[in-house]
PAKOLVEX-363560 format. One record per residue (C-alpha): x, y, z; residue number from 1. Coordinates in steps of 0.5 Angstrom, whole numbers, plus 2048, in hexadecimal, padded with zeros to 3 digits. Layout:
residues N
<pt c1="X" c2="Y" c3="Z" n="NUM"/>
...
end
This chain:
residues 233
<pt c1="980" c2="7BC" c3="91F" n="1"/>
<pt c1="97F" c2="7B6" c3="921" n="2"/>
<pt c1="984" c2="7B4" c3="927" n="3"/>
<pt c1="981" c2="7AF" c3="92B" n="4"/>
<pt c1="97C" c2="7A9" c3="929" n="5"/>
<pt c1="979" c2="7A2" c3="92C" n="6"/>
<pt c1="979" c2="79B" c3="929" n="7"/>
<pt c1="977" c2="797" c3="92F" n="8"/>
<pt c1="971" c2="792" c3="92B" n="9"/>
<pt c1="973" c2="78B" c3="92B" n="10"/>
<pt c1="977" c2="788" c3="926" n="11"/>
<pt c1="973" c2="783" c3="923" n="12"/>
<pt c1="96E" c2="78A" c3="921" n="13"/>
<pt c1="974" c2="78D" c3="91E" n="14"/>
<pt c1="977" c2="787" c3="91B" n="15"/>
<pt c1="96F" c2="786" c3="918" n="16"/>
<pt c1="96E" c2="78E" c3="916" n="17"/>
<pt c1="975" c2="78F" c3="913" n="18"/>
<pt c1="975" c2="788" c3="910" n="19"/>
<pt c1="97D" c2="787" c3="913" n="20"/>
<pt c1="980" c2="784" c3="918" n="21"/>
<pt c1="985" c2="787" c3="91D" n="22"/>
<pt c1="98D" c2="785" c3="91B" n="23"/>
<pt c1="98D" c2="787" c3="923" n="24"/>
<pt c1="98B" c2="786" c3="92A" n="25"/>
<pt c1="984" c2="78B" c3="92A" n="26"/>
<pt c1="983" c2="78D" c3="931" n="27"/>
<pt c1="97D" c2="794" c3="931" n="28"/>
<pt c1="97F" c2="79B" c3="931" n="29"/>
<pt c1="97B" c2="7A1" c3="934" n="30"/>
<pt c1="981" c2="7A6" c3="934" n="31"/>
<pt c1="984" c2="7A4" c3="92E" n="32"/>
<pt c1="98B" c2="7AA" c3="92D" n="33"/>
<pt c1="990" c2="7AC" c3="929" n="34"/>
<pt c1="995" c2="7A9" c3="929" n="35"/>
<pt c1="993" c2="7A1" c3="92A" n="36"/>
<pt c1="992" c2="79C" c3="926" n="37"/>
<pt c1="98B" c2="79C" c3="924" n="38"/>
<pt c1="987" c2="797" c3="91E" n="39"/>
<pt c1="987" c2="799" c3="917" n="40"/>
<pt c1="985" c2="796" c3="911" n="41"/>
<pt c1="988" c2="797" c3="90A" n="42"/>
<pt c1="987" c2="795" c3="903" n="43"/>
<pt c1="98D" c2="790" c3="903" n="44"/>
<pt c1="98B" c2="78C" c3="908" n="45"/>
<pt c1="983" c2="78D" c3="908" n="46"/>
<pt c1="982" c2="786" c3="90C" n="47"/>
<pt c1="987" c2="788" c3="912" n="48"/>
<pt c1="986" c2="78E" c3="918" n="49"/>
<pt c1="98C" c2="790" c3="919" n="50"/>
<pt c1="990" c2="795" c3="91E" n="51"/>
<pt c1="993" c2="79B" c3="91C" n="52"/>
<pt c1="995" c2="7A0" c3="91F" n="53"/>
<pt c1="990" c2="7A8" c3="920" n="54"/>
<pt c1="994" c2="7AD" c3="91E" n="55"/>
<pt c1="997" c2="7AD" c3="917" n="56"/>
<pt c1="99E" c2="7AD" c3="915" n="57"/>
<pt c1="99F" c2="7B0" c3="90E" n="58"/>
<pt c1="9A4" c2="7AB" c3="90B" n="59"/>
<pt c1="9A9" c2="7B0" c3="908" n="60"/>
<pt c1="9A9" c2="7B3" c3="911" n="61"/>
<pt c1="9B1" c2="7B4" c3="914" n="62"/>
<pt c1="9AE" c2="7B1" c3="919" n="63"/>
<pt c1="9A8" c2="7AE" c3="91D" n="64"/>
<pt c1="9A6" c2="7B4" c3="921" n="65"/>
<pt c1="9A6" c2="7BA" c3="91F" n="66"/>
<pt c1="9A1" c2="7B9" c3="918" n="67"/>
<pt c1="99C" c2="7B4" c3="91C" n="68"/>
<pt c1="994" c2="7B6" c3="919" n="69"/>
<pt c1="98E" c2="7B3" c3="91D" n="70"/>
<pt c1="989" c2="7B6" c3="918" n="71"/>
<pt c1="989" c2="7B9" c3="911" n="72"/>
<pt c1="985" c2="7BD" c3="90E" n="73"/>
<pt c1="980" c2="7BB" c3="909" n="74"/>
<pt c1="981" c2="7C1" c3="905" n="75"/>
<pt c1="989" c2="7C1" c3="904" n="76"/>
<pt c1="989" c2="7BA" c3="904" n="77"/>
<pt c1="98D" c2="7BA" c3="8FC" n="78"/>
<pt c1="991" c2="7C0" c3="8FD" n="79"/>
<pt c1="994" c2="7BE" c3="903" n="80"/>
<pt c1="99C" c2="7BB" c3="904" n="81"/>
<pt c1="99A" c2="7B7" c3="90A" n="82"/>
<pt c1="993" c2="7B4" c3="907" n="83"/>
<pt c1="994" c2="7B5" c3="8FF" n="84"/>
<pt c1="997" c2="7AE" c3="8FE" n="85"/>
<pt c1="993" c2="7AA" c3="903" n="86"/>
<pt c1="98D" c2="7AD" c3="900" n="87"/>
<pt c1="98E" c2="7AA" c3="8FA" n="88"/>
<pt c1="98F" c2="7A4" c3="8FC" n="89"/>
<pt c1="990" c2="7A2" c3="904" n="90"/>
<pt c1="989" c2="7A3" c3="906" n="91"/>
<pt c1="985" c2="79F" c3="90D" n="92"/>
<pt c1="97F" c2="79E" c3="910" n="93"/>
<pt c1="981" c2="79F" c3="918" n="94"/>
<pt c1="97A" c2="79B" c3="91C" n="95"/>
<pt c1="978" c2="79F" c3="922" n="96"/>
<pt c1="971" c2="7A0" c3="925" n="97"/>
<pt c1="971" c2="7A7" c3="927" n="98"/>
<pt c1="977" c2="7AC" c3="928" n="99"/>
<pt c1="977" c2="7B3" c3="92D" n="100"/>
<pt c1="977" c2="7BB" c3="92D" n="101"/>
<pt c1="978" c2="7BF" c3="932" n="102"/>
<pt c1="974" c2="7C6" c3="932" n="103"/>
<pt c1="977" c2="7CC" c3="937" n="104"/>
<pt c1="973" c2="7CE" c3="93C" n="105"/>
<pt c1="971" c2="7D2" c3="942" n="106"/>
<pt c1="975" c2="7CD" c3="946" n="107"/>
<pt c1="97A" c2="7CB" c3="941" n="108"/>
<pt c1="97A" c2="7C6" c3="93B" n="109"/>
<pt c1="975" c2="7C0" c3="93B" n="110"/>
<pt c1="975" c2="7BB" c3="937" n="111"/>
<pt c1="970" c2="7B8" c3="933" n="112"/>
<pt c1="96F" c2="7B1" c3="92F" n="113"/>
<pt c1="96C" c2="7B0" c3="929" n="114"/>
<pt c1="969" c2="7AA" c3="926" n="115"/>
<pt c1="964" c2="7A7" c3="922" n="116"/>
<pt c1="95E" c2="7A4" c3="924" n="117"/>
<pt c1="95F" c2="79D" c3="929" n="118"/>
<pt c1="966" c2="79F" c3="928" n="119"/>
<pt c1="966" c2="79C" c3="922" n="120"/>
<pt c1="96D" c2="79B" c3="91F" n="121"/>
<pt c1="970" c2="79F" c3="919" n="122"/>
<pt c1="976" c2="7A0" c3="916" n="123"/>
<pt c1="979" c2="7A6" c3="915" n="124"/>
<pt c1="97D" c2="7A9" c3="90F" n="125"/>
<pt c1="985" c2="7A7" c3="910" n="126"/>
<pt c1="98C" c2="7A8" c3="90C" n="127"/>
<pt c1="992" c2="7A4" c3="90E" n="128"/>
<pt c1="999" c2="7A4" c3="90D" n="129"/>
<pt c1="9A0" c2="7A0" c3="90E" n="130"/>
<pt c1="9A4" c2="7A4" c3="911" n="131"/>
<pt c1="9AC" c2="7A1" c3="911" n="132"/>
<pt c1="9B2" c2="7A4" c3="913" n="133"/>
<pt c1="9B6" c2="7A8" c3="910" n="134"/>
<pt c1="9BD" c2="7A5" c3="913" n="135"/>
<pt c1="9BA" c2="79E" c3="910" n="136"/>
<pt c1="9B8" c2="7A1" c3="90A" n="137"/>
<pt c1="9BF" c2="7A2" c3="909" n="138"/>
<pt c1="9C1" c2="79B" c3="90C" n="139"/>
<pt c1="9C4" c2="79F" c3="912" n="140"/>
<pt c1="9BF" c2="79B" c3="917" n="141"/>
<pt c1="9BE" c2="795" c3="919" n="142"/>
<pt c1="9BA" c2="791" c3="915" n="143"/>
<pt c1="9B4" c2="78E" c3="917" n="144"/>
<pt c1="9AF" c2="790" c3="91A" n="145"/>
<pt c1="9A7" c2="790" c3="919" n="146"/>
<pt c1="9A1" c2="795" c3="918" n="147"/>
<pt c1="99E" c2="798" c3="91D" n="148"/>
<pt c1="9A1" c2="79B" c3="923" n="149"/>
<pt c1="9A5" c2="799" c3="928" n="150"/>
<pt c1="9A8" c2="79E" c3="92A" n="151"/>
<pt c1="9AF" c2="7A0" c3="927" n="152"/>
<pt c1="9B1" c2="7A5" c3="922" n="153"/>
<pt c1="9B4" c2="79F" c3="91E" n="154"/>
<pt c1="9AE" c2="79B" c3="91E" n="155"/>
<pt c1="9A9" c2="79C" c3="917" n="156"/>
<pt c1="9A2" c2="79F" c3="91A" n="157"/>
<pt c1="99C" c2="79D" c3="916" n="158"/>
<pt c1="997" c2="7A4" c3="918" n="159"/>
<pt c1="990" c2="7A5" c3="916" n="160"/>
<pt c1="98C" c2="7AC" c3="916" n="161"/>
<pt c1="985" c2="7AE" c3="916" n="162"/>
<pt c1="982" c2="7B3" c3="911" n="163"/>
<pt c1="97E" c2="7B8" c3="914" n="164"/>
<pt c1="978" c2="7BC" c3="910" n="165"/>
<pt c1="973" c2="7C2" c3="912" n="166"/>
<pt c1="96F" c2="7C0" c3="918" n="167"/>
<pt c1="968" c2="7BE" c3="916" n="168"/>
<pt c1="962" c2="7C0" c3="91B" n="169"/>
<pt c1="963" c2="7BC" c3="921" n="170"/>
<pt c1="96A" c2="7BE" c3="921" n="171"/>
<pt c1="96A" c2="7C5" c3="91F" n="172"/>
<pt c1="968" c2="7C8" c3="926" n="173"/>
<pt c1="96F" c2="7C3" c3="928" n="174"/>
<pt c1="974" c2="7C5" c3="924" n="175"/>
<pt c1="975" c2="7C7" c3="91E" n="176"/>
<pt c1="978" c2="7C1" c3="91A" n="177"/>
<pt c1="976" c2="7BA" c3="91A" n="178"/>
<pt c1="978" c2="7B3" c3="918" n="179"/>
<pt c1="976" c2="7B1" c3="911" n="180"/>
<pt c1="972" c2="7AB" c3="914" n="181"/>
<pt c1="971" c2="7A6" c3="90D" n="182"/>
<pt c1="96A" c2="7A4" c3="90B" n="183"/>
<pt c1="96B" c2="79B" c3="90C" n="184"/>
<pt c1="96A" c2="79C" c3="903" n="185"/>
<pt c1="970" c2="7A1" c3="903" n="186"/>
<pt c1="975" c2="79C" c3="906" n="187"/>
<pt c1="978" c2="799" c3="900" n="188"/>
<pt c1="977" c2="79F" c3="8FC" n="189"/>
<pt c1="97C" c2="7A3" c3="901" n="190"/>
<pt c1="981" c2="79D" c3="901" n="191"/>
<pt c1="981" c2="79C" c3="8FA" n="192"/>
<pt c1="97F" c2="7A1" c3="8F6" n="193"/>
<pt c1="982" c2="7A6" c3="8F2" n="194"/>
<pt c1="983" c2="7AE" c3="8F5" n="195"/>
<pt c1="97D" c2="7B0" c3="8F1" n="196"/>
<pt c1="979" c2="7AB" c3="8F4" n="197"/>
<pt c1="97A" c2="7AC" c3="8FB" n="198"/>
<pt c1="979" c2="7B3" c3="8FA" n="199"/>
<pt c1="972" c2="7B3" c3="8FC" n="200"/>
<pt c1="973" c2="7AF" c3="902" n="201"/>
<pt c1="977" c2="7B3" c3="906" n="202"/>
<pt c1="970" c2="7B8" c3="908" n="203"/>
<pt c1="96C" c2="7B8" c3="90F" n="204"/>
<pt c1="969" c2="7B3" c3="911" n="205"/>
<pt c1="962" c2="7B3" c3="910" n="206"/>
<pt c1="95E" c2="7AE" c3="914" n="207"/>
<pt c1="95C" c2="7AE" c3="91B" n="208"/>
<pt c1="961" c2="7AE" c3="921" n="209"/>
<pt c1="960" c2="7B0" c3="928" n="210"/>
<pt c1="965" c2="7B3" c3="92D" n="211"/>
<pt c1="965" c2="7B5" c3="933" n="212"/>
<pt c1="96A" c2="7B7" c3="93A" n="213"/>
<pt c1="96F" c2="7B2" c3="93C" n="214"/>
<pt c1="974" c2="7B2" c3="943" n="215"/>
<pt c1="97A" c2="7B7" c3="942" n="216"/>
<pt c1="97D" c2="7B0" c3="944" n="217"/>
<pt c1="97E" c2="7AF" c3="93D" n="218"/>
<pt c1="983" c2="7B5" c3="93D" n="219"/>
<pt c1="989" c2="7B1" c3="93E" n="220"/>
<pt c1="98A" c2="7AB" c3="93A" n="221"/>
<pt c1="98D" c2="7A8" c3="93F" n="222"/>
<pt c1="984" c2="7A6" c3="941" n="223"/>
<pt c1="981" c2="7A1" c3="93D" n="224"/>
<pt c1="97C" c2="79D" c3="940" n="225"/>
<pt c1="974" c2="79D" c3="93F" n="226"/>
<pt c1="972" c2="7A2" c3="943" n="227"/>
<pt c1="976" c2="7A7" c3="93E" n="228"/>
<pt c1="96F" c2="7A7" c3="93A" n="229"/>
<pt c1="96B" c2="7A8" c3="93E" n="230"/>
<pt c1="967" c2="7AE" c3="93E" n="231"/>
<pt c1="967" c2="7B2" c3="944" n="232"/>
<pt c1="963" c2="7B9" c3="946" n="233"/>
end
């Protein structure tokens, strides 16, 4: 899975690399969480990153608790309620610069971080909705309201996913499952192309990537500073 990620480049290399500029004040990110508003990208609006928030909501959810889904997986993408819809039409890129897994030890759980050479930035493989309350589907809410979280059961939420696929060699002895991390040719294709075409991208990275043990520092969301990607050991 893919639960924890960085995204602390500065702007000017993301807005350059992603050829968009931020709608928002970007501000680095070395634990990026669920449940926080995070950067995305999606085909409506190529040119803007905009936040939306990690854990998606399905659109026809009761509620915004009890069907938020951090991940999902490649293989079931089209078959599952919660994700068919979107992945048709609702895909993102979501930028990062690496992201963590955890292996058990001897010593309990020690996180890992995993990246590409020189921390280079990538973006890994996303699905979005706009999630609205049902008490304003039916005009029983108050009307108004903007996307994104702001943190009442009225408000409408805009929410991402990351798709997640088999992991590739230097994941595998992290954990079973890994991000689907986009080559930069890929891009437009997963934002804009057809079911069959995006098929084929939803497979293990296969460039090089390092990894490496980081603080249990990074266990909490609540750290978020550079120290978090240092290697330790």
């Amino acid at each position: 899975m893919c639960g924890r990620y960085s995204l602390f480049s500065p702007r000017e290399d993301i807005e350059a690399r992603f050829d968009a500029e931020f709608s928002f004040d970007y501000g680095s990110r070395y634990n990026a969480a669920p449940s926080q508003d995070l950067p995305v990208i999606t085909a409506e609006s190529s040119g803007t990153i905009q936040r939306m928030e990690w854990g998606l909501i399905p659109s026809w959810a009761d509620n915004r608790t009890d069907h938020r889904h951090i991940n999902a997986r490649a293989e079931t993408l089209a078959e599952k309620r919660s994700f068919a819809e979107a992945y048709e039409s609702r895909r993102c890129l979501v930028p990062a610069d690496g992201f963590y897994e955890w292996v058990e030890t001897s010593d309990g759980k020690q996180p890992y971080r995993v990246a590409l050479p020189d921390d280079d930035l990538f973006a890994m493989a996303g699905l979005y909705e706009r999630w609205v309350p049902p008490q304003r589907q039916t005009g029983l809410g108050e009307f108004g309201g903007s996307g994104g979280d702001s943190g009442g059961e009225d408000d409408i939420v805009e929410s991402f996913t990351i798709v997640t696929t088999e992991p590739n060699d230097a994941v595998a002895d992290l954990h079973h499952r890994m991000a689907v991390i986009l080559d930069p040719s890929e891009e437009s294709t997963w934002l804009r192309g057809s079911v069959g075409d995006v098929t084929a991208l939803l497979d293990p990275y296969d460039g090089p990537m390092q990894t490496y043990p980081v603080s249990t520092a990074v266990n909490s969301p609540a750290n978020d500073s550079p120290e978090l990607i240092e290697p330790v050991g």
